[in-house]
C-alpha atoms as an extended CHARMM CRD file, in Angstrom:
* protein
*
       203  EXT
         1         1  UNK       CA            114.9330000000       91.8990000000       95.1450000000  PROA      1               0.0000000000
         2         2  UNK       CA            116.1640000000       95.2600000000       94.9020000000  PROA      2               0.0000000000
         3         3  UNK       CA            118.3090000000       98.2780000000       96.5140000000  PROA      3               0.0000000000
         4         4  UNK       CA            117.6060000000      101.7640000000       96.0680000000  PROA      4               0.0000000000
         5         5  UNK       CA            119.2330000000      102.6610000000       99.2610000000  PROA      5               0.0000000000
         6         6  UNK       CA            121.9780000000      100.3290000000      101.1950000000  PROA      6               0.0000000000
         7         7  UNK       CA            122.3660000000      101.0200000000      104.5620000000  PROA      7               0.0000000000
         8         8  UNK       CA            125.6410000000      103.2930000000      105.6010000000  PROA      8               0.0000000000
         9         9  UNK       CA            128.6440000000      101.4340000000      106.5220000000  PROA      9               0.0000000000
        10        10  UNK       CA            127.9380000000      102.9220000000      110.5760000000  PROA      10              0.0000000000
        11        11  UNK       CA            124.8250000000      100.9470000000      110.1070000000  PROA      11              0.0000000000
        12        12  UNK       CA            126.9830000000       97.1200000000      110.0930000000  PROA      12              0.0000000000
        13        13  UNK       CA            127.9910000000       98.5240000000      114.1010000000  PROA      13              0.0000000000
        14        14  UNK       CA            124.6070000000       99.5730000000      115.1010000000  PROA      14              0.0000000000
        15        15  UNK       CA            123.3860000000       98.1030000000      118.4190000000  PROA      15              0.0000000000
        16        16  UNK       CA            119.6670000000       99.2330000000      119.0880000000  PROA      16              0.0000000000
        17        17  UNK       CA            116.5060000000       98.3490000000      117.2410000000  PROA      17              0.0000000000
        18        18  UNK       CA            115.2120000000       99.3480000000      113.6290000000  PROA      18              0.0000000000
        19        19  UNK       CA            111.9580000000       99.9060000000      112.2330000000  PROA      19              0.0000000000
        20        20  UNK       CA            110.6060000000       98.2340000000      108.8840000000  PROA      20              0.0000000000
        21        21  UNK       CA            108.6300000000      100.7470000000      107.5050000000  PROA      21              0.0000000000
        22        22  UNK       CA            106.3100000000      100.3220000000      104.1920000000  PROA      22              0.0000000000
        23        23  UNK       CA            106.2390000000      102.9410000000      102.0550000000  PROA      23              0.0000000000
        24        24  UNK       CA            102.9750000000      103.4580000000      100.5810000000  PROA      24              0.0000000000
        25        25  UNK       CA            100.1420000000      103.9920000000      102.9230000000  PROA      25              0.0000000000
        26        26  UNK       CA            102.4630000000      104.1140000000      105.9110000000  PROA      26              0.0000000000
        27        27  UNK       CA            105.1870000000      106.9980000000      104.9460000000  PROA      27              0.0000000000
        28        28  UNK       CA            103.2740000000      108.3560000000      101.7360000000  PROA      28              0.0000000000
        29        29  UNK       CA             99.7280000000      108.4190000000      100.3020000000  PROA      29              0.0000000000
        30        30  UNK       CA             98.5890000000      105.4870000000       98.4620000000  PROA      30              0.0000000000
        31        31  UNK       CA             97.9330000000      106.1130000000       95.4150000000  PROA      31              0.0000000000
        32        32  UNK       CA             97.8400000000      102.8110000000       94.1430000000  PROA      32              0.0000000000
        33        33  UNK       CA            100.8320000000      101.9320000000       92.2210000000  PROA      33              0.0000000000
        34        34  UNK       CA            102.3100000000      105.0540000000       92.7170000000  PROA      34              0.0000000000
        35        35  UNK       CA            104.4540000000      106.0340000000       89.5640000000  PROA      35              0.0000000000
        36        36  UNK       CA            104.0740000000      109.7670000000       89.1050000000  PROA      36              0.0000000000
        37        37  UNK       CA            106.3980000000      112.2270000000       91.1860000000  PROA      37              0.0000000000
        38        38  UNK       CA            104.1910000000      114.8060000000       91.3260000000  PROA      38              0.0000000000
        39        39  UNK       CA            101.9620000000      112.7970000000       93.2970000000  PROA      39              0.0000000000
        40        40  UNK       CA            103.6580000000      112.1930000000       96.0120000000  PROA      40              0.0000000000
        41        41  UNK       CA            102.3860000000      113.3790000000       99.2740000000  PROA      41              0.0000000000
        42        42  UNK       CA            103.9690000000      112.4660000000      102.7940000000  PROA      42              0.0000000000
        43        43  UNK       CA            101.7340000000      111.7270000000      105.6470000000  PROA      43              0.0000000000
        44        44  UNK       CA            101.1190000000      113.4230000000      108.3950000000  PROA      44              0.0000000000
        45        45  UNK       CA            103.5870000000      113.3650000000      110.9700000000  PROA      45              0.0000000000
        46        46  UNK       CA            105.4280000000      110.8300000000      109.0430000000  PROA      46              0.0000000000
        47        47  UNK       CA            108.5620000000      113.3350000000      108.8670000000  PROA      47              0.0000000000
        48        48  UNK       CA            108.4470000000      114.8440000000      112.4620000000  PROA      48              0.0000000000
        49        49  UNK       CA            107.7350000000      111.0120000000      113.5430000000  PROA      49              0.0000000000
        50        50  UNK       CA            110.4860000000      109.5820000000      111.7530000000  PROA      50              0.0000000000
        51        51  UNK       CA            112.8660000000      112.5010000000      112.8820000000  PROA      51              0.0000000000
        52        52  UNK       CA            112.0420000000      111.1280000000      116.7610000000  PROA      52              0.0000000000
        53        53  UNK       CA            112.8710000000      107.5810000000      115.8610000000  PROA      53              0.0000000000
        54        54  UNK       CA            115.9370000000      108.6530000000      114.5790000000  PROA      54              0.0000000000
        55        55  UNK       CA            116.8400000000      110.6900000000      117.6760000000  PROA      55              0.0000000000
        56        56  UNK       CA            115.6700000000      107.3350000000      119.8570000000  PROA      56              0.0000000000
        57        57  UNK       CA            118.3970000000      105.6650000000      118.2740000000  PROA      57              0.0000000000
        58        58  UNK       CA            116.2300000000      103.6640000000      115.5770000000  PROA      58              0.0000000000
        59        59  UNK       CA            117.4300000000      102.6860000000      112.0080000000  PROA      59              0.0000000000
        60        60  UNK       CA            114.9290000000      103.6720000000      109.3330000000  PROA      60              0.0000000000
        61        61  UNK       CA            114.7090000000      101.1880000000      106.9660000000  PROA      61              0.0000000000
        62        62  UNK       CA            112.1740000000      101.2860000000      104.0020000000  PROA      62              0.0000000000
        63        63  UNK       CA            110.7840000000       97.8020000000      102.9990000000  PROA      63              0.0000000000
        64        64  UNK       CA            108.3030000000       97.8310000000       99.8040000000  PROA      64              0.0000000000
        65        65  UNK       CA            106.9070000000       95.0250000000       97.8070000000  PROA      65              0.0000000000
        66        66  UNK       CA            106.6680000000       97.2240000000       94.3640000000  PROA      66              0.0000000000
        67        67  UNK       CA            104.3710000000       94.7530000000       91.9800000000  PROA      67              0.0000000000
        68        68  UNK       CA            103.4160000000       97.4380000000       89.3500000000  PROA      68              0.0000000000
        69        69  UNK       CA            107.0070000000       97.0320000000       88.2600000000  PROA      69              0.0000000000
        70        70  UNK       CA            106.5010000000       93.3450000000       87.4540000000  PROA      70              0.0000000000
        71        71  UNK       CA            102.9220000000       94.0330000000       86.5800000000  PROA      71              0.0000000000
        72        72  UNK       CA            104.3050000000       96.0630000000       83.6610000000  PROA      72              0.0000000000
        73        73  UNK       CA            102.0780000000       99.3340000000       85.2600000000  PROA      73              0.0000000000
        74        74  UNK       CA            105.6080000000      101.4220000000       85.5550000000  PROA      74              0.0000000000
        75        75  UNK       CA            108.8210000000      100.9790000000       84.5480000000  PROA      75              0.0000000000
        76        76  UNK       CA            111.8650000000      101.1370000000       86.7800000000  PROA      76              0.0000000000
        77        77  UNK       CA            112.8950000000      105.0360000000       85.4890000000  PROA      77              0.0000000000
        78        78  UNK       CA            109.3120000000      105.6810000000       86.8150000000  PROA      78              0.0000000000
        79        79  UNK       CA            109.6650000000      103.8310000000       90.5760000000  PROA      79              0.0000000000
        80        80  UNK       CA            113.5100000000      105.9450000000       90.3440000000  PROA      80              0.0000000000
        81        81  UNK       CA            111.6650000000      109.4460000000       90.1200000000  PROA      81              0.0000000000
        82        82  UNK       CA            109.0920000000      108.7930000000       92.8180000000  PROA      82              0.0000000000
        83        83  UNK       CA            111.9240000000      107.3170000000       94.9480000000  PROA      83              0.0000000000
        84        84  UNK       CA            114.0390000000      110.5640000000       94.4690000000  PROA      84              0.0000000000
        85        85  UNK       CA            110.6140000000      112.7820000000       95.1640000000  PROA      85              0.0000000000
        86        86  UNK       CA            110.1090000000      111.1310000000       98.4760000000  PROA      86              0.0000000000
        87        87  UNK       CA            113.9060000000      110.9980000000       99.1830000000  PROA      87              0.0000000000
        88        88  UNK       CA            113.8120000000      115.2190000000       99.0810000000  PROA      88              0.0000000000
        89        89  UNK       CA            110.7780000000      115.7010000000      100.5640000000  PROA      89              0.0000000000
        90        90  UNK       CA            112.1080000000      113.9810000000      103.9070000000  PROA      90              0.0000000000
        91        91  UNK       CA            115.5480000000      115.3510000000      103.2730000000  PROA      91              0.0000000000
        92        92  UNK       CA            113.8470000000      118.9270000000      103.2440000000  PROA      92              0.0000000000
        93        93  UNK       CA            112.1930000000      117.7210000000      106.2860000000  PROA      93              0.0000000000
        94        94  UNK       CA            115.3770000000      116.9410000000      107.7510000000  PROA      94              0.0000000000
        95        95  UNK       CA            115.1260000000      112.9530000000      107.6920000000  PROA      95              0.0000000000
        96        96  UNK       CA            115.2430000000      109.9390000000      105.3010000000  PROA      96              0.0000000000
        97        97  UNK       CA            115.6040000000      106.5230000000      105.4370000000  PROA      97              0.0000000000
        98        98  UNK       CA            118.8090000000      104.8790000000      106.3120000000  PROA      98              0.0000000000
        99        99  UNK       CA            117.9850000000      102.1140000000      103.8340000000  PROA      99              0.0000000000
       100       100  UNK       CA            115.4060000000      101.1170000000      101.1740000000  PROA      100             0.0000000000
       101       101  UNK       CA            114.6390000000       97.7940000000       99.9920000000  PROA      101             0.0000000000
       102       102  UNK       CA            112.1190000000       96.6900000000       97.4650000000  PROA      102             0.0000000000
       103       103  UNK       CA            110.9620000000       93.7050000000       95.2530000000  PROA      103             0.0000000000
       104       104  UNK       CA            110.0550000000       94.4500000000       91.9480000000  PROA      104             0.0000000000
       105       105  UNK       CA            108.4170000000       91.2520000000       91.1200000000  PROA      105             0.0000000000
       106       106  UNK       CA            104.6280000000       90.6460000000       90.5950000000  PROA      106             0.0000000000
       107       107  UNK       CA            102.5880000000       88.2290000000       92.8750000000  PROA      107             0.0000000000
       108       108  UNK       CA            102.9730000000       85.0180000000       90.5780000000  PROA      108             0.0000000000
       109       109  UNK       CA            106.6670000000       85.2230000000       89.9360000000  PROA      109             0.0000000000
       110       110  UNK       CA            107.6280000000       82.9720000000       92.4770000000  PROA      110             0.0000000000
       111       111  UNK       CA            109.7750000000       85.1660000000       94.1960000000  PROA      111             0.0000000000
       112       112  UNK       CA            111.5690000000       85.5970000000       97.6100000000  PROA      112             0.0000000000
       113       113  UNK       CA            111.6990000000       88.8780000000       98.5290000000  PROA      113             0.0000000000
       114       114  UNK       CA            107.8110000000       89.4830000000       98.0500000000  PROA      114             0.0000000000
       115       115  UNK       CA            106.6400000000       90.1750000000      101.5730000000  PROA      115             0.0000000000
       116       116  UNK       CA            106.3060000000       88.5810000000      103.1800000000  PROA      116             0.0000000000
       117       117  UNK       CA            109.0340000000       86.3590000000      102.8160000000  PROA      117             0.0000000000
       118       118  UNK       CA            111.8900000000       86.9360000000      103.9440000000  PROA      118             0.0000000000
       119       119  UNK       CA            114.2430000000       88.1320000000      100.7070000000  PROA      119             0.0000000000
       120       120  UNK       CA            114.0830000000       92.0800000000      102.1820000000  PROA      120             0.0000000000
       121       121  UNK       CA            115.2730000000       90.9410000000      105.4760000000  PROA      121             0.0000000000
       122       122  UNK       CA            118.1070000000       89.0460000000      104.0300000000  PROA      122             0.0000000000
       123       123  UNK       CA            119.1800000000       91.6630000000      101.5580000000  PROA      123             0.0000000000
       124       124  UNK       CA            118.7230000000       94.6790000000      104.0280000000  PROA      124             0.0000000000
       125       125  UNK       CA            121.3070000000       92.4480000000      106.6650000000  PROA      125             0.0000000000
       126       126  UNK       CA            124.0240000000       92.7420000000      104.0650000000  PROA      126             0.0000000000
       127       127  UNK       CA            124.4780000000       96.2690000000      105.1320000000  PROA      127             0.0000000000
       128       128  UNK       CA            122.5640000000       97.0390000000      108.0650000000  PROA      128             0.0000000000
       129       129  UNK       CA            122.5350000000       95.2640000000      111.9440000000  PROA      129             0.0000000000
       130       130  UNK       CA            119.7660000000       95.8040000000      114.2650000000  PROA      130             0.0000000000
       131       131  UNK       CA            118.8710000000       93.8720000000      117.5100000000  PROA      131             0.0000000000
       132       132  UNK       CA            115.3460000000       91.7360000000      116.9730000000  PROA      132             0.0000000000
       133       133  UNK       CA            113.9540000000       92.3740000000      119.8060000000  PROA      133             0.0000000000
       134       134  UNK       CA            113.7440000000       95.7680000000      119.9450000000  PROA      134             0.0000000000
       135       135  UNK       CA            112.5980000000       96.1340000000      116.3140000000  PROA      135             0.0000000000
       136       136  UNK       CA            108.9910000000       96.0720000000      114.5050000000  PROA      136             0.0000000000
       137       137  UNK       CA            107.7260000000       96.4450000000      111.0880000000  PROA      137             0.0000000000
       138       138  UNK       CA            105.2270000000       98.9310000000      110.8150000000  PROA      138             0.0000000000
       139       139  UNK       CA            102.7210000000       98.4270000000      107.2520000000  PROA      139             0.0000000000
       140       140  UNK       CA             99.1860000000       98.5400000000      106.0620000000  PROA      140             0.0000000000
       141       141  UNK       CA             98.7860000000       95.3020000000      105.5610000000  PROA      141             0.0000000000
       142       142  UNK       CA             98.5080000000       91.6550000000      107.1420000000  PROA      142             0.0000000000
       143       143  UNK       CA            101.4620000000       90.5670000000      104.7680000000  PROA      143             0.0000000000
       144       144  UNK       CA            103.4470000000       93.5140000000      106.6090000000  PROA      144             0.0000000000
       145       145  UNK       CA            102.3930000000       91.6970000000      110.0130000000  PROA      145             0.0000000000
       146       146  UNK       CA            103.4660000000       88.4330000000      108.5910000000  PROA      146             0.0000000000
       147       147  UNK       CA            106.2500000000       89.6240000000      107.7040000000  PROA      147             0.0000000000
       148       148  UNK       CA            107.6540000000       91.1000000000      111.0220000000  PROA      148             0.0000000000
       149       149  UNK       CA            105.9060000000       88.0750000000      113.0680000000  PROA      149             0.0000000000
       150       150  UNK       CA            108.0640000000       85.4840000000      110.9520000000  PROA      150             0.0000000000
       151       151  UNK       CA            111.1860000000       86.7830000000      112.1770000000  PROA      151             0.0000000000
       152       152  UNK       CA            110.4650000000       86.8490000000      115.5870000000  PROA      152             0.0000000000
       153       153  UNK       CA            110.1570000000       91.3420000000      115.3060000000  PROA      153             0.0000000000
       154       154  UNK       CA            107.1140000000       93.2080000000      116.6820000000  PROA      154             0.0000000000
       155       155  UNK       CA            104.8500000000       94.5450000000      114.1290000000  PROA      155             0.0000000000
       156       156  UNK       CA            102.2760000000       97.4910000000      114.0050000000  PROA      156             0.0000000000
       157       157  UNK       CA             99.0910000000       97.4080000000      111.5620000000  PROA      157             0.0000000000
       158       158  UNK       CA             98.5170000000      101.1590000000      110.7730000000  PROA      158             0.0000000000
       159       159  UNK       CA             95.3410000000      102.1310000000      109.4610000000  PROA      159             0.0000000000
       160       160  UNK       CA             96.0500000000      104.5340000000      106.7420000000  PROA      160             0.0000000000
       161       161  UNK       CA             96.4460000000      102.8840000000      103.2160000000  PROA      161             0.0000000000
       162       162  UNK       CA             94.7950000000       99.6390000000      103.5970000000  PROA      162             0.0000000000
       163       163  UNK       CA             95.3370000000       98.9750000000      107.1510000000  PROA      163             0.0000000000
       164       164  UNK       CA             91.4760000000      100.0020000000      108.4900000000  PROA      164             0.0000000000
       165       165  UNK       CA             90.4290000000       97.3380000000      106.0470000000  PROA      165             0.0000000000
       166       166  UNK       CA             92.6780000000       94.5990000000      106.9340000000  PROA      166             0.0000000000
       167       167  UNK       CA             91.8460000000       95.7130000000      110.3290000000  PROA      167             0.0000000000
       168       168  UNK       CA             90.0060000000       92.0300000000      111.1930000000  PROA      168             0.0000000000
       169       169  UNK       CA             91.6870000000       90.0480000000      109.5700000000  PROA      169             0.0000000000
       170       170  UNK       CA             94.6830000000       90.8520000000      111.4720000000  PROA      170             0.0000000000
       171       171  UNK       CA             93.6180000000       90.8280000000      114.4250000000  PROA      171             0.0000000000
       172       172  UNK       CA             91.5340000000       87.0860000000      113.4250000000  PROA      172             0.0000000000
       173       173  UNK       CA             95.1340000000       86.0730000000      112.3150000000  PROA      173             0.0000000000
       174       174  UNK       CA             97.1030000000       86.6340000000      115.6480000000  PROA      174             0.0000000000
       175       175  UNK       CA             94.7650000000       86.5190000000      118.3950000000  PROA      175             0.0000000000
       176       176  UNK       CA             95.9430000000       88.0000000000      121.6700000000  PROA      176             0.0000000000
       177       177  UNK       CA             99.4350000000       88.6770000000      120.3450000000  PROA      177             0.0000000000
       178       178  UNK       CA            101.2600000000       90.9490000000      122.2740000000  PROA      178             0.0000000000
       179       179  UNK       CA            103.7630000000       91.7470000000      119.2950000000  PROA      179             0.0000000000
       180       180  UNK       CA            101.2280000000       92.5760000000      117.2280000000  PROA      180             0.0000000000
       181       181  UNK       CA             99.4730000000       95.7710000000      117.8560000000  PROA      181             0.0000000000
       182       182  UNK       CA             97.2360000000       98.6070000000      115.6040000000  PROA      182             0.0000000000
       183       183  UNK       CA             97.8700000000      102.4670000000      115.1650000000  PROA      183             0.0000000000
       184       184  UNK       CA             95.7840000000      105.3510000000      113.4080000000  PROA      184             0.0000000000
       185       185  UNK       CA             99.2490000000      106.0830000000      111.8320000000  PROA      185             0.0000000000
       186       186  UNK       CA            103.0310000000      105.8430000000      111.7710000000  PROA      186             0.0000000000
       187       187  UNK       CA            103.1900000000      108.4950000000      114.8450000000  PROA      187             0.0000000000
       188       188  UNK       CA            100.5080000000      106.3700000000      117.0290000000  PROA      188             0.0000000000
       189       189  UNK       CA            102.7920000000      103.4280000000      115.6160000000  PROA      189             0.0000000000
       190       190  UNK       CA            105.6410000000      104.8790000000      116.8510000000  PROA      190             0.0000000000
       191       191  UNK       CA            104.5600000000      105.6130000000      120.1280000000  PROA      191             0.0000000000
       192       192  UNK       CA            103.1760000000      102.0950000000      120.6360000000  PROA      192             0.0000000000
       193       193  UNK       CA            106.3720000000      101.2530000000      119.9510000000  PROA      193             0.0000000000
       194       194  UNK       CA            108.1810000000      103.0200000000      122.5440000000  PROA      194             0.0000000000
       195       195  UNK       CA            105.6910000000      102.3060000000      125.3280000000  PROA      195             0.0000000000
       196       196  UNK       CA            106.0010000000       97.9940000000      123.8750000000  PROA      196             0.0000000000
       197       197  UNK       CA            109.4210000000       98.3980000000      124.4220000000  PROA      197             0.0000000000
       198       198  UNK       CA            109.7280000000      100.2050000000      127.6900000000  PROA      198             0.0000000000
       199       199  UNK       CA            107.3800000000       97.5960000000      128.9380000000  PROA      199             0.0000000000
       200       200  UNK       CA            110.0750000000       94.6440000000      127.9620000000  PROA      200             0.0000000000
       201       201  UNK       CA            112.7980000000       96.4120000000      129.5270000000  PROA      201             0.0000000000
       202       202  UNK       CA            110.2910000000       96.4650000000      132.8300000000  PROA      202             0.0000000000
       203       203  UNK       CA            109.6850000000       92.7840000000      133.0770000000  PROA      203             0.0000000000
């Protein structure tokens, strides 16, 4: 697994809940193995969305399973300039993430940081605290799902990227799950989220 952005040291005394988000398809366009700068583009409302969570006293941590690097599509110089793109383009929109953690192995290697296991959760922990219950992951995928539902977090299927797609299979894969629940993007995500939440705190 990798690091391209460890938590603050405020972020080891944080008491509320974080969200998990994927990068591609949930914060930026997929482009499908993203590795050009100039091709990044941020979703909508991802910035303003991510600015709220941040006020609501959410960490923002970025959780990415990067295969093209172990595919030999990119090189790591390449995944470093798209990661400083998107870094400025949510620092310009007055937000970024509070962490970013990535594996940079293909499918086959064996790894355990490939969401989702659990190697991004493990690594992100070494510098960043955040109360389970009160956090979810938020992806376009079912592997994003898996990978929130394993830990006993909440997670939200978005249907940008890949998520209309995977759409079924999701929803064949945790049947009736309350913790699981599907958003037209990271703002719908995010307001699931809140309402999921309040709801706990009401029963």
């Amino acid at each position: 697994m990798a690091v391209w952005k460890s938590c603050p040291p405020s972020a080891l005394e944080h008491k509320g809940g974080a969200l998990f988000l994927d990068r591609d398809g949930v914060v930026v366009v997929d482009r499908g193995y993203l590795s050009d700068p100039d091709q990044v583009e941020l979703l909508p409302g991802v910035a303003d969305t991510m600015i709220a969570a941040t006020a609501a006293g959410y960490l923002l941590i970025g959780v990415s399973n990067q295969s093209g690097l172990g595919r030999g599509l990119f090189t790591p110089e390449d995944l470093e300039r798209v990661m400083v793109r998107i870094d400025l383009l949510l620092e310009k929109a007055g937000t970024g993430f509070d962490g970013f953690y990535y594996c940079p192995h293909a499918p086959g290697d064996g790894c355990e940081c490939r969401k989702p296991a659990a190697g991004l959760f493990e690594e992100a922990a070494k510098s960043c605290r955040w109360e389970p219950e009160g956090s979810w992951v938020v992806g376009d995928k079912s592997s994003d799902v898996a990978f929130g539902r394993n830990r006993g977090l909440g997670s939200v299927l978005v249907r940008t990227g890949y998520g209309a797609d995977q759409e079924g299979e999701v929803k064949r894969q945790w049947v009736d799950d309350p913790r699981v629940l599907f958003a037209d993007d990271l703002a719908a995500a995010f307001a699931a989220i809140r309402a999921a939440n309040l709801e706990d705190l009401e029963t």
